[in-house]
C-alpha positions as CSV (number, residue, x, y, z in Angstrom):
1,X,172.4,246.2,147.1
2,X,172.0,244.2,150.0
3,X,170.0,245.2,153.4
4,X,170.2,243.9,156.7
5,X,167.6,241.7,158.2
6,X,165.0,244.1,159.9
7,X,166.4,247.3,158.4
8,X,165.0,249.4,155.2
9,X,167.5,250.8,152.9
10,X,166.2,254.1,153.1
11,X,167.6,256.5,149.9
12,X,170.0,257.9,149.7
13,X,171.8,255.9,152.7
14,X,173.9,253.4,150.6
15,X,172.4,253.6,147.4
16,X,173.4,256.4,145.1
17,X,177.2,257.1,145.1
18,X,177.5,260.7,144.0
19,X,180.3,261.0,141.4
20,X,182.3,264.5,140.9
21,X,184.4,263.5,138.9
22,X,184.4,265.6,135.0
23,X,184.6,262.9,132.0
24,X,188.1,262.3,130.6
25,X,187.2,263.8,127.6
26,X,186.3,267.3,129.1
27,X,189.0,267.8,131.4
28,X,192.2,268.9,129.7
29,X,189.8,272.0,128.6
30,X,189.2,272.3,132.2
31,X,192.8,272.0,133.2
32,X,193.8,275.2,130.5
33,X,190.5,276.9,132.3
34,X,192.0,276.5,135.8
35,X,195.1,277.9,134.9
36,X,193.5,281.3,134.5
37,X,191.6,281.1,138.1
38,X,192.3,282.4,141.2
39,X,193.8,279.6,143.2
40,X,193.4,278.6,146.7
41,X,195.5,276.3,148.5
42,X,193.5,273.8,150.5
43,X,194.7,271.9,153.8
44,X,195.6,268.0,153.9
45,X,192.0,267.9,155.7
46,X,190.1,268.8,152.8
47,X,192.1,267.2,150.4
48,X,191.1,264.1,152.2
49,X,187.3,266.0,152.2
50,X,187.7,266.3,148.8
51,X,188.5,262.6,147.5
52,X,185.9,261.1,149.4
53,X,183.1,263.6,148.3
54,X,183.8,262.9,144.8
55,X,183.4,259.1,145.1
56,X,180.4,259.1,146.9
57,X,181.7,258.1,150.4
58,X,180.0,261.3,151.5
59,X,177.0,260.7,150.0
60,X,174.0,261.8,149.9
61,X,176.7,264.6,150.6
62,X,177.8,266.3,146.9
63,X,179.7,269.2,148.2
64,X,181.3,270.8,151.1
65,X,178.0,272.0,153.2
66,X,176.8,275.9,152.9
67,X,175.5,277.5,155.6
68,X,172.1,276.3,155.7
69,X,173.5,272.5,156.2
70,X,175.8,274.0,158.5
71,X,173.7,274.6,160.8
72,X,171.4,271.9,160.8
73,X,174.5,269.4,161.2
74,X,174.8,271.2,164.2
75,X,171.7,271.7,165.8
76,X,170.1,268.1,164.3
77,X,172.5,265.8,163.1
78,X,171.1,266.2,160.2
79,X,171.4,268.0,156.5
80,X,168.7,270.1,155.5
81,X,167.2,267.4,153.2
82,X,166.3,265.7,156.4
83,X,169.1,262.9,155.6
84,X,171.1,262.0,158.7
85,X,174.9,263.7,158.9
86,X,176.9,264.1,161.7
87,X,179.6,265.8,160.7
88,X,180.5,269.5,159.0
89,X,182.7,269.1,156.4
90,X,183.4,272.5,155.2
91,X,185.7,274.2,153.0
92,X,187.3,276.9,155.8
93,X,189.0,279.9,153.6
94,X,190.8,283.2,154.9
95,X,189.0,286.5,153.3
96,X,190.9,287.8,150.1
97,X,189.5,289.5,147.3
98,X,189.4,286.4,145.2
99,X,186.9,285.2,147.0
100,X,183.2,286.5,146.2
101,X,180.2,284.6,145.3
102,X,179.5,283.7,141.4
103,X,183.3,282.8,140.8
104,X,184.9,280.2,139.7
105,X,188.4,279.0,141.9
106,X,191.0,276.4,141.4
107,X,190.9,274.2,144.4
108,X,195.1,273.0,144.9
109,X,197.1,271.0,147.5
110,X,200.4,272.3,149.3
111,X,202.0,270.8,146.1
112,X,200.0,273.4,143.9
113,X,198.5,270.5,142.3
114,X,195.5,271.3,140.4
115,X,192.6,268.9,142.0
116,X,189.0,270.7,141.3
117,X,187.3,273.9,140.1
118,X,184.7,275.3,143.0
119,X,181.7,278.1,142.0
120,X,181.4,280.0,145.2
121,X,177.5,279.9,145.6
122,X,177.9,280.6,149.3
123,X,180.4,282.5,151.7
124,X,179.3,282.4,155.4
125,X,181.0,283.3,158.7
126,X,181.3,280.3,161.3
127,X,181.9,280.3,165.1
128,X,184.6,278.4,166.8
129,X,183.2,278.0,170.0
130,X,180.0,277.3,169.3
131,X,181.5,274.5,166.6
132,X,183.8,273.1,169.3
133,X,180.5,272.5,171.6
134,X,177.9,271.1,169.4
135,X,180.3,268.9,167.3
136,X,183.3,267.8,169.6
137,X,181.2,268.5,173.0
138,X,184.0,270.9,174.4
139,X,186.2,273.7,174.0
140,X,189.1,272.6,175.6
141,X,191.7,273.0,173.4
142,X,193.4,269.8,174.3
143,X,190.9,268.4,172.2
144,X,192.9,268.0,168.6
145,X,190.5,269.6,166.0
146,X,189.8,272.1,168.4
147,X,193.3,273.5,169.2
148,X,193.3,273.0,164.7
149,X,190.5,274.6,164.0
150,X,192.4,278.0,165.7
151,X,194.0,278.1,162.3
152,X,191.3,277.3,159.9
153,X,190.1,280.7,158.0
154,X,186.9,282.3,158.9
155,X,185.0,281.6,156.3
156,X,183.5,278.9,154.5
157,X,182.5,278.7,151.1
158,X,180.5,276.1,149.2
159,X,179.4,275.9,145.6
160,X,179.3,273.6,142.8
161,X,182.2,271.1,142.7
162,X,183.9,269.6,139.3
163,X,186.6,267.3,140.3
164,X,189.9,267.2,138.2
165,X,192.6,265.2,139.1
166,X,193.0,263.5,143.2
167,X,196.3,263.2,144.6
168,X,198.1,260.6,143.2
169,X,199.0,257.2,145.5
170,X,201.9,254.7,144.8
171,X,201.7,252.6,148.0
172,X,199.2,249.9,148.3
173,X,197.4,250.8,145.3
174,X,195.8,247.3,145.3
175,X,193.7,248.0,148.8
176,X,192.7,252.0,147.8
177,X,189.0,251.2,146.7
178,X,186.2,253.4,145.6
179,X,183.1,252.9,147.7
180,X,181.6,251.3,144.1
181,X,185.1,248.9,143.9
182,X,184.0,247.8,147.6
183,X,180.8,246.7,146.7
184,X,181.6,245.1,143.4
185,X,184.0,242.9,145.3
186,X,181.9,242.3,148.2
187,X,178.7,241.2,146.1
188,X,181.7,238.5,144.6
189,X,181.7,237.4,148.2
190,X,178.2,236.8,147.8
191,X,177.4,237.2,151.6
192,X,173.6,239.4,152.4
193,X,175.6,241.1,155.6
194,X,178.6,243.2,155.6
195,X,180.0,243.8,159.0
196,X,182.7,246.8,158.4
197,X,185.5,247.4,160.9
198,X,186.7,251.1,161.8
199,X,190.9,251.2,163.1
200,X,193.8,253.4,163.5
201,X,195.4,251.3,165.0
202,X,197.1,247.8,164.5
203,X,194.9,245.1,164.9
204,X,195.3,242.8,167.7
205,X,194.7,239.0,169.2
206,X,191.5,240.9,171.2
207,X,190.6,242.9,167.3
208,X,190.9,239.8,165.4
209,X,188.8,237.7,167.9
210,X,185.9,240.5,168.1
211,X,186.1,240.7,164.2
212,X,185.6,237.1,163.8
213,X,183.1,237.1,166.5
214,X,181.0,239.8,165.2
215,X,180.8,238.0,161.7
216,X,179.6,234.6,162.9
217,X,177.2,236.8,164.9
218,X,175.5,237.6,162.0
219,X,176.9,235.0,159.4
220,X,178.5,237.8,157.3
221,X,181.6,238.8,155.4
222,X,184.4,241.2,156.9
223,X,185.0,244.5,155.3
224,X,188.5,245.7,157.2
225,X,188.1,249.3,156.7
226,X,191.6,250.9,158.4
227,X,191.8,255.2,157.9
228,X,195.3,256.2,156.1
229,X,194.2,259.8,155.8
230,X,194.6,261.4,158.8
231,X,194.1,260.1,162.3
232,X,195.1,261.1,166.2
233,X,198.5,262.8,166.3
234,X,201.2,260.3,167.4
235,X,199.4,257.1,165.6
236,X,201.4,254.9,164.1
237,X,202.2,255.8,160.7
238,X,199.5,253.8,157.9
239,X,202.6,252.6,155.7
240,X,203.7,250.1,159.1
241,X,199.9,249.4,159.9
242,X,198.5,248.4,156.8
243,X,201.6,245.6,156.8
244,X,200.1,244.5,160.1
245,X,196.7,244.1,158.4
246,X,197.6,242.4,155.3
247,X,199.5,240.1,157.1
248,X,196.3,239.5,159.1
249,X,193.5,239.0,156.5
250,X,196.1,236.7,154.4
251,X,196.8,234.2,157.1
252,X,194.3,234.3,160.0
253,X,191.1,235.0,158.2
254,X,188.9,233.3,156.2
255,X,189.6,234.9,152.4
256,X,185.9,234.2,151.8
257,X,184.9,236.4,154.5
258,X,187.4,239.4,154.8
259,X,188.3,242.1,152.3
260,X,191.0,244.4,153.3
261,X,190.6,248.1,151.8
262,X,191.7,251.6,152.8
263,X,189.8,254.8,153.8
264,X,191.2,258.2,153.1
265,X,189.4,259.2,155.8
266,X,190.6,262.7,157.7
267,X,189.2,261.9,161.3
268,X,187.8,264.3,163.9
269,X,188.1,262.3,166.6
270,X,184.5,263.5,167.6
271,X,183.5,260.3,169.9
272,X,179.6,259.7,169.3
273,X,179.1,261.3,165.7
274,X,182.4,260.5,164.6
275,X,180.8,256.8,165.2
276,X,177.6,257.9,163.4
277,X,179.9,259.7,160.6
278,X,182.0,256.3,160.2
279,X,178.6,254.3,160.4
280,X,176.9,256.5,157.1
281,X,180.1,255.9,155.6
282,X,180.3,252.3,155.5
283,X,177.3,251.9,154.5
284,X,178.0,253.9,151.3
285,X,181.0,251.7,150.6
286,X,178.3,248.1,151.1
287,X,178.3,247.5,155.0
288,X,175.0,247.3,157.0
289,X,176.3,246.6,159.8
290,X,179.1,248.3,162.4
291,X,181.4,247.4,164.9
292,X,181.4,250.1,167.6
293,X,183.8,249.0,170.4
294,X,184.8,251.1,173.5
295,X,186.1,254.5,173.1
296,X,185.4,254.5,169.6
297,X,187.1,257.5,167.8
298,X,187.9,258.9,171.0
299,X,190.9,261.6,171.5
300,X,191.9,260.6,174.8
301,X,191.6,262.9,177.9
302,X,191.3,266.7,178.4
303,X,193.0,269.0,180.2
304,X,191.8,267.9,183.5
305,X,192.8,264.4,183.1
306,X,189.3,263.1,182.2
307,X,188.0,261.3,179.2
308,X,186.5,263.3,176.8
309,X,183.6,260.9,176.2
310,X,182.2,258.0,178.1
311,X,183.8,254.6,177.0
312,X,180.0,253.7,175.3
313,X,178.7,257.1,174.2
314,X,179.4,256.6,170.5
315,X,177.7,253.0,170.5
316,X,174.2,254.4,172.3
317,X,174.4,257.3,169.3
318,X,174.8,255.0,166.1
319,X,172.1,252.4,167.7
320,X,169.9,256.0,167.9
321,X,169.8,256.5,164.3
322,X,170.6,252.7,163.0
323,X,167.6,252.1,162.1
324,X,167.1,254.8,159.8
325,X,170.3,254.8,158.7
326,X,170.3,251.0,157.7
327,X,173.1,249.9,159.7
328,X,173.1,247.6,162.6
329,X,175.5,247.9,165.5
330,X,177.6,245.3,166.8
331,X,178.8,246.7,170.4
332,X,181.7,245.5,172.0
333,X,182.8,246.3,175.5
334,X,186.6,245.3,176.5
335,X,187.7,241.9,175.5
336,X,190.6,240.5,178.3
337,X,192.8,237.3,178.3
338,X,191.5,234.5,180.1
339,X,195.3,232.3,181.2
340,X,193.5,229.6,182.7
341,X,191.6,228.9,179.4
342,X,193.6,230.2,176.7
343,X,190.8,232.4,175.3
344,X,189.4,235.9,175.1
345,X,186.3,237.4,176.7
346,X,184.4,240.2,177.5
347,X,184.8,241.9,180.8
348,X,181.1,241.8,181.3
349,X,180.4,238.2,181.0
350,X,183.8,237.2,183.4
351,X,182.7,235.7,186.7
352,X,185.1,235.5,189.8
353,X,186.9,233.9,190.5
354,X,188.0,234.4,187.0
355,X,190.8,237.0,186.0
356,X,191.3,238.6,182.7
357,X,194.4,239.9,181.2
358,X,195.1,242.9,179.4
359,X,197.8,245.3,177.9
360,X,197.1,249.0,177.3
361,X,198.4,251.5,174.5
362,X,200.6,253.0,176.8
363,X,201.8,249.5,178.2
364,X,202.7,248.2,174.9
365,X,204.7,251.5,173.9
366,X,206.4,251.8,177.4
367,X,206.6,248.3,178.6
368,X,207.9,246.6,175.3
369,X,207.9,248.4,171.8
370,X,210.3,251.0,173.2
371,X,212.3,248.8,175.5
372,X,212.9,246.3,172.2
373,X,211.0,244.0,174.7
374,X,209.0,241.1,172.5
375,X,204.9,241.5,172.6
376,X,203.5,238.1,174.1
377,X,201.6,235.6,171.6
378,X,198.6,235.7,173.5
379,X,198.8,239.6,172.7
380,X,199.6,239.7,169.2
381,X,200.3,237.5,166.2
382,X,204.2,237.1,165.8
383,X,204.6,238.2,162.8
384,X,202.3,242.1,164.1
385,X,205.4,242.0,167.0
386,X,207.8,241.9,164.5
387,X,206.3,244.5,162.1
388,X,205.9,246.7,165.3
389,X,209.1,245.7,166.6
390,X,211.2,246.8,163.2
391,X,208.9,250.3,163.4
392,X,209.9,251.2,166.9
393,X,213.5,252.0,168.0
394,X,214.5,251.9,171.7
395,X,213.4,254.8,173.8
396,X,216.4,256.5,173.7
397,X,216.4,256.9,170.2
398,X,213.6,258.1,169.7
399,X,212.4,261.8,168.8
400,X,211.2,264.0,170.7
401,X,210.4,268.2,171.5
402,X,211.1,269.5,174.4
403,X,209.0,273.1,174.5
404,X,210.2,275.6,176.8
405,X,207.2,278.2,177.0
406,X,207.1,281.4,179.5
407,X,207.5,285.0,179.2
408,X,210.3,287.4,178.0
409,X,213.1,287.1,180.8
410,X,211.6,284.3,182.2
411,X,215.1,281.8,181.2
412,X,214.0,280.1,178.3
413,X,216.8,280.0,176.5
414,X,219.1,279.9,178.9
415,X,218.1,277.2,180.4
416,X,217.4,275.5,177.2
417,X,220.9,276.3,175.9
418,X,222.5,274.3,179.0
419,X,220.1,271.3,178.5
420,X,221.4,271.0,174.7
421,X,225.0,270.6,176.2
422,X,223.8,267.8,178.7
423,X,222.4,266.4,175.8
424,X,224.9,266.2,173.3
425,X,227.4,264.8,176.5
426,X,224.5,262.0,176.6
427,X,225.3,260.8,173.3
428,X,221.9,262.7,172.4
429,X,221.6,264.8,168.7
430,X,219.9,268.0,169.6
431,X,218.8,270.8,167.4
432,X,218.2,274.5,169.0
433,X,214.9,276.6,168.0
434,X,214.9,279.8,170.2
435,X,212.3,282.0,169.2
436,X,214.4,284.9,168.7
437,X,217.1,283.2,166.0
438,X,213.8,281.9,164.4
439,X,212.4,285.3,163.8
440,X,215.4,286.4,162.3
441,X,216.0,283.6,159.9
442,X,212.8,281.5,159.4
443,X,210.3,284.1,160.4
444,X,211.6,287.3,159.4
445,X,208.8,290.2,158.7
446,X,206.4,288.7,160.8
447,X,205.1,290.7,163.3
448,X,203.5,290.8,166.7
449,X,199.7,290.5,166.0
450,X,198.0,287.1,167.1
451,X,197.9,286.0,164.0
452,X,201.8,286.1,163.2
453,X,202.8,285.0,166.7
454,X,200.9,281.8,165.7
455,X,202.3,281.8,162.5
456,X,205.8,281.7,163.9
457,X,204.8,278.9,166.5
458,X,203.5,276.3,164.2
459,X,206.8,277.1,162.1
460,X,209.0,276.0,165.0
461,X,206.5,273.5,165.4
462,X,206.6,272.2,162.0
463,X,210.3,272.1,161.8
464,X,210.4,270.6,165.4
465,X,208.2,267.8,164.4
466,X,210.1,266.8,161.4
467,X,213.5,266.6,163.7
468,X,210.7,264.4,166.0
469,X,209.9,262.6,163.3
470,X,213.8,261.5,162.0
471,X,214.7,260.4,165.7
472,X,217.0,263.8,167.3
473,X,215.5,266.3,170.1
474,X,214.0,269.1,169.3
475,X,214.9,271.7,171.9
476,X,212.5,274.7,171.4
477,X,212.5,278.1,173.5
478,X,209.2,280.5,172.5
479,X,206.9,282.8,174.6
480,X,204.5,280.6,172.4
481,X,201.8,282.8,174.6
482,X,198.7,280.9,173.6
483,X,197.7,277.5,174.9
484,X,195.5,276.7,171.7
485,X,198.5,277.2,169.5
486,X,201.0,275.1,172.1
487,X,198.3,272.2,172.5
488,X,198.5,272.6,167.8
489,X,202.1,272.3,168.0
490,X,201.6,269.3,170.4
491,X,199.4,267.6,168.2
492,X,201.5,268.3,165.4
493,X,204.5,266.8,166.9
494,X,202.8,263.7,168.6
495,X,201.3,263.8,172.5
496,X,204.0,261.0,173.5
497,X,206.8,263.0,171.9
498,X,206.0,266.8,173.2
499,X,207.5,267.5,176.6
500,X,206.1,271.3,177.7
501,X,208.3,272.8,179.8
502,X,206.9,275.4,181.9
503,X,209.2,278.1,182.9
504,X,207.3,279.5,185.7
505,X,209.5,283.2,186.5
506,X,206.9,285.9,187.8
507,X,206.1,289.1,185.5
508,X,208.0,291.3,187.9
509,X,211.5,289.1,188.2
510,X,211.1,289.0,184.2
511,X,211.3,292.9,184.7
512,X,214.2,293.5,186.8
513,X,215.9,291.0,183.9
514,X,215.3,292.9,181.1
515,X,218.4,294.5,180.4
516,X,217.1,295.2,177.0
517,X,214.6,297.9,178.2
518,X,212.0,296.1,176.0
519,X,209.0,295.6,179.5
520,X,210.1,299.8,180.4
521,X,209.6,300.6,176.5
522,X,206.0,298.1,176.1
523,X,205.3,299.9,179.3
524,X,205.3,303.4,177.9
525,X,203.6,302.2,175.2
526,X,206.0,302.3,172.5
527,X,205.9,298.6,171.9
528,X,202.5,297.4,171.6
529,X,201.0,294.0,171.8
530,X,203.8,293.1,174.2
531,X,203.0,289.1,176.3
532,X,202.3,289.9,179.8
533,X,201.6,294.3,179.8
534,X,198.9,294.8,177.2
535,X,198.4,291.6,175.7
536,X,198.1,288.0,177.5
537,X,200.3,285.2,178.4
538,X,198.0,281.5,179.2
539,X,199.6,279.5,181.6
540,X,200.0,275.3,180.8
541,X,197.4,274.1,182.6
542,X,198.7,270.4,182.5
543,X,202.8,270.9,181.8
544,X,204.9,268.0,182.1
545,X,207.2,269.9,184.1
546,X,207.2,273.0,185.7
547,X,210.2,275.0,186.4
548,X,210.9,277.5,189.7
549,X,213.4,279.9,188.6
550,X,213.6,282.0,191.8
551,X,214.7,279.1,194.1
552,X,217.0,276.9,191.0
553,X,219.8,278.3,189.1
554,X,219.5,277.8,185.1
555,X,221.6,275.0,185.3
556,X,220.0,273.4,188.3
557,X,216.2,273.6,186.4
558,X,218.3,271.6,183.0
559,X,219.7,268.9,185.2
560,X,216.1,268.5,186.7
561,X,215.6,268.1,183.1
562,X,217.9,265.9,181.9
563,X,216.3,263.6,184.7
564,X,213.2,263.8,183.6
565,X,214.2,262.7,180.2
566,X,216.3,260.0,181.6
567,X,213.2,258.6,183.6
568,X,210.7,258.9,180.5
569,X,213.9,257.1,178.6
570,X,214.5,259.2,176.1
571,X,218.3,259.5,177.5
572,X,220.4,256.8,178.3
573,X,221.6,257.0,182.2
């Protein structure tokens, strides 16, 4: 194991990969065990937890944390051994009475495939709120894993961990490597430094010149380490971005100094110690040094419209801890084209009279991916515009949700039904999900507590983002009362793709509606729990459009609509 110049490889930090994994030999005993446990479904998230604890990625990390690490992550960065880690990763169950300490449970995906036997040696409560803070630095629920972590359980159990079987993969099987595959083909590099690369996204003329910088910089080898597990809702899906990066390492790198491999990573998109997190990581799959660029594993802006972190937060943290940790920091700030001189640079070292050019994530969606407009050479490589290109339809045939939210009475689905018409006449496929016809058909027998309200939200949500996802409109009419849940269903569906449609009617006009009695009966208390009389409704803070149904008609607020949609492109004028 190599070190980097001036840094002590400091155990466990890179040195011992922790392996969960049973023998062969014992685990068909184990799998006729397993069948006569007490299951519990885990989440995507912890699947992904899951594989990269039992390879070691984690390490010195060899389960998910009990309380006692719990809090020390959050308080100190740190794991009660004293060993730098940044991040909880926790095992988040609902109470049941299958769950108590001393017992063995089968750990399963959403397929009900077997993947690991747990001993519950701990069960502790946990605090939202106070996780939100310490870990993500907010509790504004526009913040991904905070609106998320509304549906995790309460609990979170830890315990002894005997790993199975992990899902199984059939794309790319070539570039999914073990932390110990990583460093078996980087010491056949034979290079002393390891500079590893962190993306979500696809890589770039500005990436690939800040990649090759930062290995000369330290006359290393390139380990391209891209996340497929889960990233920001709305990325580009991994199957069209790892195309962009083979295509990369095969024809504009050095093959001597770049190896191309895939992290099942489930982000939190927690700015500084996600940085930190990323940077413990690497250097359990061979890297000692990281390149932390600007915004790194940033979620975007809150509610108010302001970052969530500053642009060079997460670099000051990793430097903080690199030298214990072992791994050097390579800091970027923004690199920019220069025309005159056919080269990039970074902002900081560009003296006037010299201009830089530059496209933004939002320029290269709007501007050209969803126009069918071609992305410019000194951008991107030709054959990444292509790749892009062939992954992005025109705007207007694209997906997207368009959430009507507001209380009882307040027009939803009126309004919602008329838009649907102006739709289809638009040469648009739309698909309906009022709230009512759901709970009659997808949702029946839930019922009004919090819990089943957000049961029945993600539902429409989940159905809405796979209509998203196939390219039709996904016209959705809910009270959907709680802003957490919305901004879930947002993320779900894709930030660029969600359109929340505030239907702003007062509680009083929704009243003198209500030809069904239900306000007069939730007023006498016969109905309980009712949005807006004993229970509350959260107003959008940030809607993309708000509705005024005292001064428009129905039909009036969907034409308003329509133009809305025509301006964003989603509808053909």
């Amino acid at each position: 194991m190599t070190e980097a110049p001036g840094f002590k490889l400091i155990p466990p930090y890179g040195e011992k990969l922790i392996d969960l994994t049973v023998p062969p030999e014992a685990r068909d005993e184990l799998r006729e065990y397993a069948n006569h446990l007490p299951s519990i479904q885990i989440s995507d998230r912890s699947v992904c937890d899951l594989q990269l604890l039992s390879c070691g990625a984690f390490s010195p990390l060899n389960s998910f944390v009990g309380e006692r690490d719990y809090r020390c992550i959050l308080d100190e960065v740190r794991l009660s051994s004293g060993h730098i880690f940044p991040i909880p990763v926790t095992l988040p169950v609902n109470a049941s009475s299958d769950i108590h300490l001393d017992r063995d449970v089968a750990l399963r995906n959403s397929k009900n495939e077997l993947l690991a036997i747990l001993t519950i040696e701990e069960i502790y409560d946990w605090n939202l709120e106070e996780t939100s803070e310490k870990i993500f630095g907010t509790t504004d629920p526009k913040h991904p894993l905070v609106a998320e972590m509304q549906r995790w359980g309460k609990l979170n159990i830890s315990g002894r961990l005997r790993v199975l079987d992990l899902p199984r993969y059939y794309d790319f099987l070539d570039l999914r490597l073990t932390p110990a595959e990583v460093r078996a083909r980087l010491a056949g590099l034979e290079n002393a430094n390891v500079v590893a690369f962190q993306t979500r996204n696809p890589l770039h003329r500005a990436h690939e010149e800040l990649t090759k910088r930062a290995t000369v910089q330290v006359n290393g080898v390139l380990l391209l380490h891209p996340v497929v597990g889960m990233t920001k809702p709305g990325d580009i899906d991994h199957y069209t971005r790892v195309r962009t990066y083979k295509v990369l390492a095969e024809r504009y790198y050095d093959k001597e100094r770049i190896l191309l491999a895939l992290l099942p990573l489930a982000m939190r998109m927690a700015g500084p110690r996600e940085a930190l997190w990323h940077a413990l990581i690497r250097r359990n799959y061979g890297a000692n040094y990281l390149i932390v660029g600007r915004d790194h594993a940033s979620p975007g802006k809150n509610s108010a419209g302001r970052p969530f972190y500053g642009p060079y937060d997460a670099q000051e943290m990793v430097e903080q801890f690199s030298q214990e940790l072992g791994v050097g920091v390579i800091p970027f700030q923004e690199l920019v084209y220069l025309p005159a001189e056919d080269r990039y640079e970074e902002t900081s070292r560009i003296s006037p009279p010299a201009r830089g050019t530059t496209l933004s994530g939002t320029q290269v969606r709007e501007d050209y991916l969803n126009k069918g407009k071609a992305l410019p050479e000194w951008f991107t490589r030709p054959e990444i515009a292509q790749i892009l290109g062939e992954a992005y339809p025109p705007r207007h045939r694209q997906g997207v949700c368009i959430w009507f939210t507001g209380l009882s009475g307040a027009g939803k689905s009126t309004t919602a039904e008329i838009l649907t018409e102006l739709l289809l006449e638009h040469g648009r496929q739309a698909t309906v999900l009022d709230g009512d016809v759901v709970r009659t058909n997808l949702s029946k027998g839930l019922g009004f507590s919090k819990e089943d309200r957000d049961i029945n939200i993600r539902r429409i949500g989940f159905v809405a983002s796979e209509i998203v996802r196939h390219g039709g409109v996904a016209v959705c009419a809910a009270v959907s009362p709680y802003r957490a849940t919305r901004n879930d269903v947002r993320n779900l569906v894709g930030a660029d793709r969600f359109i929340e449609i505030f239907v702003d009617t007062p509680l009083e006009v929704c009243e003198q509606r209500d030809t069904k009695g239900i306000y007069a009966q939730a007023r006498r208390g016969e109905i309980k729990n009712f949005t807006g009389i004993d229970d509350p409704y959260e107003m959008p803070l940030n809607p993309e459009i708000t509705l005024d149904t005292s001064r428009n008609s129905a039909e009036a607020n969907a034409r308003l609509i329509l133009d809305s949609l025509q301006r964003r492109g989603f509808v053909r004028k």
